[in-house]
C-alpha positions as CSV (number, residue, x, y, z in Angstrom):
1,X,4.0,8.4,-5.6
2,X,7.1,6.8,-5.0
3,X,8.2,3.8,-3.1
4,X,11.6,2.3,-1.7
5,X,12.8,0.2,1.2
6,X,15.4,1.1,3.4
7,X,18.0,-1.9,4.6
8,X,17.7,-2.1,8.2
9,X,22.0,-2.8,8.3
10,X,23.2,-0.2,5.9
11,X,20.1,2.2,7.5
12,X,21.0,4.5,5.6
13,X,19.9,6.2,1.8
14,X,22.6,5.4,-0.8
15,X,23.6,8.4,-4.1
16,X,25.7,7.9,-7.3
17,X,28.2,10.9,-6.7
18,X,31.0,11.8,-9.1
19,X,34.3,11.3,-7.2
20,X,37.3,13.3,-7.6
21,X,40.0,11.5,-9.8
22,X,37.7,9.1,-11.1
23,X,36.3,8.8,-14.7
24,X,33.7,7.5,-15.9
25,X,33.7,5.0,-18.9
26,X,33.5,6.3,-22.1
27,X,30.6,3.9,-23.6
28,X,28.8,1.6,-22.3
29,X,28.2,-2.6,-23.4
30,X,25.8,-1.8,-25.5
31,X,28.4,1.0,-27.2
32,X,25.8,3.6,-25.8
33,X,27.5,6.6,-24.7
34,X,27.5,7.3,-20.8
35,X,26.5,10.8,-21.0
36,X,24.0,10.4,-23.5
37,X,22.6,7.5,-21.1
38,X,23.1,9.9,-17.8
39,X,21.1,12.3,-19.8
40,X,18.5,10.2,-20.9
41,X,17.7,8.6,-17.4
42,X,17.4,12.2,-15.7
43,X,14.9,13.0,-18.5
44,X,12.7,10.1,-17.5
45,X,13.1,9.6,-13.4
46,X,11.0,11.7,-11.5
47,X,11.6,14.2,-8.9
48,X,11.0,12.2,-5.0
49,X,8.8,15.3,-4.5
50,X,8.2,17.7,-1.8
51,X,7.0,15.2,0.8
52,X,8.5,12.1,1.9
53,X,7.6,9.7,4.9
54,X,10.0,6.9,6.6
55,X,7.5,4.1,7.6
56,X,8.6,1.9,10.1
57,X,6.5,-1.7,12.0
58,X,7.8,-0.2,15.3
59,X,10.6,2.0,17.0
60,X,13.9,1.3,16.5
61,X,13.9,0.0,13.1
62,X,15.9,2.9,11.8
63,X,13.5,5.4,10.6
64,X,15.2,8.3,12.1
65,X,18.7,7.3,11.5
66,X,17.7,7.4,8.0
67,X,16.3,10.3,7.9
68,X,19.4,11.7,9.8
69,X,17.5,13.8,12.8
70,X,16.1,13.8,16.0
71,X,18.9,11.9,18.0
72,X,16.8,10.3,21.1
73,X,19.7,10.1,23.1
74,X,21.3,7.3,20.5
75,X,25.1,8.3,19.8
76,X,25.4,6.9,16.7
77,X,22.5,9.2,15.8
78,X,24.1,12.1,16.8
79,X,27.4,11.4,14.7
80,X,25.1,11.9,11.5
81,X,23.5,15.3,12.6
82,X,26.8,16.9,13.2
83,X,27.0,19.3,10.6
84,X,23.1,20.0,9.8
85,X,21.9,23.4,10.8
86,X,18.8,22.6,13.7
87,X,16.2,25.0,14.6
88,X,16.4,25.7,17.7
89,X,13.6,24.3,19.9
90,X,11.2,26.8,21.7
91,X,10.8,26.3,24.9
92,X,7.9,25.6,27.0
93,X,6.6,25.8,30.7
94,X,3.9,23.1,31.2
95,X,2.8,21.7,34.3
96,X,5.8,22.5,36.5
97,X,8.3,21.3,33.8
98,X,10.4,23.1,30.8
99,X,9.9,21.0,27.5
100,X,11.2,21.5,24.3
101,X,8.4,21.4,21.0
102,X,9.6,22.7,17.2
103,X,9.0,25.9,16.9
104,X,7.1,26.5,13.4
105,X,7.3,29.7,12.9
106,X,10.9,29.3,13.0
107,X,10.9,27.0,10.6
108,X,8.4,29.0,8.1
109,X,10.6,32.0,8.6
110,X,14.1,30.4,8.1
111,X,12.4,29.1,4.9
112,X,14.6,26.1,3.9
113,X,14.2,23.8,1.0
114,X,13.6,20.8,3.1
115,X,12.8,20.5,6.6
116,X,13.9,17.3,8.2
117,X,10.9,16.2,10.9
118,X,11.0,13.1,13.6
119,X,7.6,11.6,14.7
120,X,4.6,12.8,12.8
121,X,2.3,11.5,15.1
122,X,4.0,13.7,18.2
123,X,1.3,15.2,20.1
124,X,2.5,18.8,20.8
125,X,2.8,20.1,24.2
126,X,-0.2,22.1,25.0
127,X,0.1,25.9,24.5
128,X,3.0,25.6,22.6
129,X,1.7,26.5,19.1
130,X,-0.9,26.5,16.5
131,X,-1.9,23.1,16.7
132,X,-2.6,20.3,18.7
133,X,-0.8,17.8,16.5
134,X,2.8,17.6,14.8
135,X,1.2,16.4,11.7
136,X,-1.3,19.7,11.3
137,X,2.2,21.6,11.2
138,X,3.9,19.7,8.7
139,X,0.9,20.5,6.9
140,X,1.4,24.3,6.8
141,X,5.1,24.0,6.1
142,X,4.1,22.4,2.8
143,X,1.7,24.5,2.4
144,X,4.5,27.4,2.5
145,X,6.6,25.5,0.1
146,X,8.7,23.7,2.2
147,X,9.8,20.1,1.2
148,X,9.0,18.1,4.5
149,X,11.0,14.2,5.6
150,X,9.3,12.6,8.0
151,X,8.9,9.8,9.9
152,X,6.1,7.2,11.7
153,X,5.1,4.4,12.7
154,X,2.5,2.0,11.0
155,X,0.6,1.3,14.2
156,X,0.2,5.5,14.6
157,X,-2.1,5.5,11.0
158,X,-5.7,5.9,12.1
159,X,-7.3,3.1,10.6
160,X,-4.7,1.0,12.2
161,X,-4.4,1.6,15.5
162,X,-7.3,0.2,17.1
163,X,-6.4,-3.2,15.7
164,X,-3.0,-2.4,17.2
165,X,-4.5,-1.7,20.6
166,X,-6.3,-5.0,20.4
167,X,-3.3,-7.1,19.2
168,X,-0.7,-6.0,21.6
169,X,-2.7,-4.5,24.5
170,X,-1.3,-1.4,24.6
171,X,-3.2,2.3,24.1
172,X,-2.2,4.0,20.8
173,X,-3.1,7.5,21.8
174,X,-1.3,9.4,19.0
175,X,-2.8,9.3,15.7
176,X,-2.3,10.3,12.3
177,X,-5.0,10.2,9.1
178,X,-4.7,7.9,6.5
179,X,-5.1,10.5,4.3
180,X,-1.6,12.4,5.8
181,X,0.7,9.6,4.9
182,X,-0.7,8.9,1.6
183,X,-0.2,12.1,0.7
184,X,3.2,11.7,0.1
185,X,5.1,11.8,-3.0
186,X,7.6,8.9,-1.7
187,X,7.4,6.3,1.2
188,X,10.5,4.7,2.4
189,X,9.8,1.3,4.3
190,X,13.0,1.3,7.3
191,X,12.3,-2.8,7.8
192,X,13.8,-4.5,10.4
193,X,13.3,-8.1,11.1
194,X,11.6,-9.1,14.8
195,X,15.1,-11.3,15.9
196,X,17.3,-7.7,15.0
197,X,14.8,-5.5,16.3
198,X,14.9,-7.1,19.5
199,X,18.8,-7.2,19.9
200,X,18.9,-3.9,19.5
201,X,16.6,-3.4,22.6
202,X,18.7,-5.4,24.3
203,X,21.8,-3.8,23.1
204,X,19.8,-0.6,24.7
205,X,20.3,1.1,20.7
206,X,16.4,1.9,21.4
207,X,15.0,2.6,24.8
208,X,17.4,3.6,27.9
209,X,18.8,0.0,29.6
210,X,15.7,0.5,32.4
211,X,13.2,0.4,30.3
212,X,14.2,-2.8,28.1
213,X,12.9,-5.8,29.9
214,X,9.3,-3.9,30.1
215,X,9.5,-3.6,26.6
216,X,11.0,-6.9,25.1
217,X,7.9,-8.8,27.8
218,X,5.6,-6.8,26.5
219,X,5.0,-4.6,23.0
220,X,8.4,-5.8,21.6
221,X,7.7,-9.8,21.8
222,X,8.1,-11.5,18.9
223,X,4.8,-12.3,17.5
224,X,3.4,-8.6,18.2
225,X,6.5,-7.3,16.1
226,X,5.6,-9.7,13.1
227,X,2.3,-8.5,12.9
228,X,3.2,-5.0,12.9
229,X,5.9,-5.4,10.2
230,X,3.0,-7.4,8.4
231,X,0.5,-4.5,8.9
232,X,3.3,-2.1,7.5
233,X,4.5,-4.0,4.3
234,X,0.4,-4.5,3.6
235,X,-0.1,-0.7,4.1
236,X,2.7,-0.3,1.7
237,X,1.8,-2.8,-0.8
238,X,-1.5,-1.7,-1.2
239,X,-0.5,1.9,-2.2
240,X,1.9,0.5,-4.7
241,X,-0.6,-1.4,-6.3
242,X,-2.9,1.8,-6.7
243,X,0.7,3.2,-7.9
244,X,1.0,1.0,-10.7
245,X,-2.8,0.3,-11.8
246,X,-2.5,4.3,-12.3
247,X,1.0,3.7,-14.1
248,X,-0.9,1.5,-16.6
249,X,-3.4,3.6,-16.9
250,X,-1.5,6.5,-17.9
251,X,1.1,4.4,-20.3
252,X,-1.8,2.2,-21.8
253,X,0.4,-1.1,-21.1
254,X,-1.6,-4.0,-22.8
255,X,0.3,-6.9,-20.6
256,X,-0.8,-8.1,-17.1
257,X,2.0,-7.5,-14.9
258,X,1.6,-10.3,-12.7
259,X,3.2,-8.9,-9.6
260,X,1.0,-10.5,-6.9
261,X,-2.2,-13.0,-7.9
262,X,-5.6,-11.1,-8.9
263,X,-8.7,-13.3,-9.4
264,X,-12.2,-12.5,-10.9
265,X,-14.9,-14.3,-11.0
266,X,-17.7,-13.2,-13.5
267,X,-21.7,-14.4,-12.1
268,X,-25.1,-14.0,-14.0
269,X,-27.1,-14.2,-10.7
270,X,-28.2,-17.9,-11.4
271,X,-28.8,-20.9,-9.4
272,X,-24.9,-21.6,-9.9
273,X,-23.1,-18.4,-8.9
274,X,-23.0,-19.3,-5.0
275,X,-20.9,-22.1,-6.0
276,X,-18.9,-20.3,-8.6
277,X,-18.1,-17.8,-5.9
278,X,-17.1,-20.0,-3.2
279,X,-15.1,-22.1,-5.5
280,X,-13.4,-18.9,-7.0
281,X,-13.0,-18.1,-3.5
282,X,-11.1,-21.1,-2.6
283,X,-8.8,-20.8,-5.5
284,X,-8.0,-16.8,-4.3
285,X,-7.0,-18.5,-1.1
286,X,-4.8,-21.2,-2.3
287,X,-2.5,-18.4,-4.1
288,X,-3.1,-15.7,-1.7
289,X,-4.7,-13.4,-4.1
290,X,-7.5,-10.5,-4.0
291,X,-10.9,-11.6,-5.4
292,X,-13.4,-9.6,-7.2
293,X,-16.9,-10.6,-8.4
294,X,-18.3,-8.9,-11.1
295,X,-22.1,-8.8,-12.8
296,X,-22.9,-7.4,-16.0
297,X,-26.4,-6.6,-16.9
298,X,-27.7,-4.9,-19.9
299,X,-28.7,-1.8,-20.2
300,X,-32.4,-3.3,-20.7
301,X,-34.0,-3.3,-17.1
302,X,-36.3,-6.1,-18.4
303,X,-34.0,-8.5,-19.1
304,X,-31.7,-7.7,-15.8
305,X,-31.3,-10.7,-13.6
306,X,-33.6,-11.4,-10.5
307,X,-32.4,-8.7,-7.8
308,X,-32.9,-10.6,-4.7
309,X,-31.0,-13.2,-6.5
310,X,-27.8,-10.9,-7.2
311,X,-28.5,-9.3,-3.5
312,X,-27.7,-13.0,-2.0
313,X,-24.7,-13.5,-4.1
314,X,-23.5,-9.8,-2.9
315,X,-24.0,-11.3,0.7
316,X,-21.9,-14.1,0.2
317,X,-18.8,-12.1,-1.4
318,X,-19.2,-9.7,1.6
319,X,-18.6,-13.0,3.5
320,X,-15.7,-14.6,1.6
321,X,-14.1,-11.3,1.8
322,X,-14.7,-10.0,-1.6
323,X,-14.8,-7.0,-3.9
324,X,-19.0,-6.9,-5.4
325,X,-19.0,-4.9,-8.7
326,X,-21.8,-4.5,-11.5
327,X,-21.2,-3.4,-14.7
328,X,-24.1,-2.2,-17.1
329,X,-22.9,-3.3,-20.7
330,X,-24.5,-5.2,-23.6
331,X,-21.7,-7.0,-24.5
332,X,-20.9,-9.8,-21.3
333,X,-18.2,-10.8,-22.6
334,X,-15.9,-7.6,-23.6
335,X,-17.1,-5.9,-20.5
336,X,-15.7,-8.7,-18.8
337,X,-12.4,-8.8,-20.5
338,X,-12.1,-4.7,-19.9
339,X,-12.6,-4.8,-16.2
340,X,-10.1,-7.9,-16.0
341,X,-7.4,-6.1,-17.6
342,X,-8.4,-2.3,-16.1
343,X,-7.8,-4.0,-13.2
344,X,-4.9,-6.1,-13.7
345,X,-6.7,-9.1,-12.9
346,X,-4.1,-12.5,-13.7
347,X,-7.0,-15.0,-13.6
348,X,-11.0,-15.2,-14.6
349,X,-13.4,-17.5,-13.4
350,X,-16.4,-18.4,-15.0
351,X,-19.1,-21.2,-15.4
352,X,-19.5,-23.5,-18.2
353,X,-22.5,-22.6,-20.7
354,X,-25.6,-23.9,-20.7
355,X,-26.7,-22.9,-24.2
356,X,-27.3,-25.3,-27.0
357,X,-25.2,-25.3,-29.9
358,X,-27.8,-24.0,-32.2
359,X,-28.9,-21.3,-29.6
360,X,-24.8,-20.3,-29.8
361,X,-25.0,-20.0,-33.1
362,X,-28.2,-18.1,-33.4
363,X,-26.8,-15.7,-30.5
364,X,-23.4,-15.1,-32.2
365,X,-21.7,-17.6,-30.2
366,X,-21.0,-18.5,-26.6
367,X,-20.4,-15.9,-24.0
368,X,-17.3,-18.1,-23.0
369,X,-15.6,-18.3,-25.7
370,X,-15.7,-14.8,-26.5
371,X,-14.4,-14.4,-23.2
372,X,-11.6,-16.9,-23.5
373,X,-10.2,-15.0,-27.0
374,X,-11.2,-11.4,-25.5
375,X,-9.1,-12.5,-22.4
376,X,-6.3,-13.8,-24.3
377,X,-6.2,-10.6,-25.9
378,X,-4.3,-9.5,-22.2
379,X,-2.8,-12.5,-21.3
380,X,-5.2,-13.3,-18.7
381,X,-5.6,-16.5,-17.8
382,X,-9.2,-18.2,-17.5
383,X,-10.8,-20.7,-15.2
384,X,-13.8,-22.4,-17.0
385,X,-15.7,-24.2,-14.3
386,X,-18.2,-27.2,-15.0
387,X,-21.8,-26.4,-13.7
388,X,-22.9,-29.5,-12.0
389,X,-27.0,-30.1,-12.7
390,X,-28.6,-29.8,-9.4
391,X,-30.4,-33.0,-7.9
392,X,-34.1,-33.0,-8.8
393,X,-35.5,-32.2,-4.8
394,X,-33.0,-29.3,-5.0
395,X,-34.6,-27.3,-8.7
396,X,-37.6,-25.9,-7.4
397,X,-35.4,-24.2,-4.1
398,X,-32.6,-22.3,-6.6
C-alpha cells in the first residue's frame, strides 16, 4: 500500500509533465544520464493501484477538491470538474421528494478506467439500487475492474466512530469497515489544521452561511477538530508501520529504521518482572513509544516458568497498555534478538543476571550478554536494569 499527504493550501495532487519547448538536462551531477535515470526510476516505483482513498479528520479539509468531484455547491469545486465526463445521476422518488444517487450500473456499463467517487460512507437512498451502502458499490466496481478514488472521513471508519460519538456528542450514523479503507492500494491524508479548517466555515467554503454558527459551536470547535485530525494521522501511521515492517520483511533490511520509538522488554516470569515491566513501561511513556513484553520458554514443559506467575505479569501489561507475547525457543537470548529486530524494535529492556560467574561459565555465559552482542548485531539499543534484592518480609510473598 501506499501512502501520501495532501497540502491543505495547494489541495491539490502535483505530476512531472514534459512541457512543450522545454528540454531536459542532458546528465545529471552525478554525470548519470537523465533518461537512463527516468528509466530506472519507472522500473522501481510502483503502480498507485486500482484503489485509492482521500482520508480526511473532518469536512472541508479538501478531500474532494483533491480528488476533483462531487462539487457540494462550492464554486471553486466546480471549476476543476469542468471538463470530466460525469455519469449522470439516476433519479429517485422517495418520500414525496426526487433525489439524485449514482447510478452503478451506469458506471459498470460505461466501463471506465477509473471512476472518481465522493463519500464512501453515503448511505444510499432506499430503493435506489443494489445496496444499502455507497461503499458495497464501490466494491463491485472493483470487482468489475474498475480503478475506484474515493473519499471519507476518519470519524466514518467503524472502529472509530463510537469514540467519535462520545468525544463530540454527535451520532455517526454512516459507517464504513475497517477492512474497506485498508483495502486500498494508496491513502492520501487531505490535512487541514483546526485554526484553517475553521476559517473556511466561516468563510462559508464548507457548509451554506446558515448552517456555520451551528457548526463552528458545536462539531467544528477546536478541540473536537484536534482530536479527529489526531485519530486520522494515528489511523494512518499505524498502517504505514505494517507497510514498512512488511517492506523489511520482503527486502531483508538488517538496520532498525528508527522512524518512531519501539520498546521491548524481555521477562522470565520471576519475582522481578512486575517491576521490569512497569519500569519499561515508564520509559515507553517518556519517548512516546509502543511497548511489547515478550517471554521465552523452552520447548521443555518442565522447566517452563510458573504459569500463574507469567498469567499476573500478562495482567499487568494488559494494564500498562501493552503487547503480551511468548515465544517457545531454547535459545533466550537469540529469540530475543529475532523478535526485536522482526519487529523493528529501537530499544530492549532487560534485568540484570543473577547467575554466578562460575554458573555463567558452566552455562556458556550470561543470557545478557549474549543479548547485548546478539542485539548489537541490529543496532538495537539495550536497557540493562539493576534487580534490587527484595527486603527479607517481602521473599516468602514473590
Amino acid at each position: 500500500m501506499l501512502y501520501g499527504r495532501i497540502d491543505p493550501v495547494r489541495e491539490g495532487v502535483t505530476e512531472i509533465t514534459e512541457q512543450p519547448g522545454a528540454a531536459l538536462p542532458e546528465r545529471t551531477d552525478e554525470g548519470v544520464s537523465v533518461a537512463a535515470a527516468v528509466e530506472d526510476a519507472t522500473d522501481v516505483v510502483a503502480a498507485a493501484g486500482r484503489f485509492r482513498v482521500y482520508l480526511g479528520a473532518a469536512a472541508g479539509v479538501g478531500k474532494t477538491y483533491a480528488m476533483l468531484i462531487e462539487c457540494h455547491g462550492r464554486r471553486r469545486t466546480e471549476q476543476l470538474i469542468e471538463g470530466l465526463e460525469v455519469v449522470p445521476r439516476k433519479l429517485v422518488d422517495y418520500r414525496g421528494s426526487r433525489l439524485e444517487e449514482m447510478d452503478l450500473d451506469a458506471v459498470l456499463r460505461r466501463k471506465p478506467k477509473i471512476a472518481l467517487i465522493d463519500e464512501l460512507a453515503h448511505t444510499n437512498v432506499p430503493g435506489s439500487g443494489r445496496h444499502e451502502k455507497r461503499w458495497q458499490d464501490v466494491m463491485d466496481i472493483l470487482a468489475a475492474g474498475i480503478g475506484v478514488i474515493t473519499t471519507v472521513n476518519i470519524q466514518h471508519l467503524e472502529s472509530i466512530a463510537d469514540e467519535v460519538e462520545h468525544m463530540t456528542g454527535a451520532m455517526v450514523r454512516e459507517r464504513v469497515p475497517d477492512w474497506v479503507v485498508r483495502k486500498a492500494d494508496q491513502i492520501e491524508l487531505v490535512d487541514s489544521s483546526p485554526e484553517q479548517l475553521r476559517r473556511r466555515m466561516l468563510h462559508g467554503n464548507i457548509y451554506p452561511k446558515e448552517r456555520v454558527p451551528q457548526a463552528l459551536s458545536h462539531f467544528f470547535q477546536t478541540g473536537n477538530l484536534i482530536a479527529l485530525r489526531e485519530l486520522a494521522l494515528r489511523f494512518l501511521a499505524d498502517e504505514t508501520e505494517e507497510e514498512l515492517r512488511e517492506h523489511l520483511r520482503r527486502h531483508q533490511a538488517q538496520a532498525v529504521w528508527e522512524t518512531c520509538e519501539r520498546i521491548m522488554v524481555a521477562v522470565t516470569g520471576g519475582p522481578a518482572s512486575g517491576a521490569l515491566v512497569r519500569r519499561a513501561a515508564r520509559i515507553a511513556a517518556r519517548v512516546k513509544g509502543e511497548l511489547d513484553v515478550v517471554h521465552v520458554s523452552g520447548s521443555d514443559p518442565q522447566r517452563s516458568a510458573d504459569r500463574p506467575a507469567l498469567d499476573r505479569v500478562g495482567e499487568l501489561t494488559a494494564d500498562v497498555g501493552a503487547r503480551w507475547h511468548e515465544l517457545h525457543d531454547d535459545d533466550p537470548a537469540g529469540a530475543i534478538a529475532r523478535f526485536a529486530h522482526e519487529h523493528q524494535v529501537t530499544q530492549i529492556v532487560i534485568g540484570s543476571s543473577r547467575r554466578s560467574r562460575w554458573q555463567q561459565v558452566l552455562g556458556g555465559g550470561s543470557n545478557v550478554a549474549r543479548i547485548l552482542h546478539e542485539a548489537g548485531r541490529y543496532g538495537i539499543d539495550v536497557h540493562v536494569i539493576a534487580r534490587a534484592e527484595p527486603a527479607p518480609d517481602q521473599r516468602s510473598t514473590g
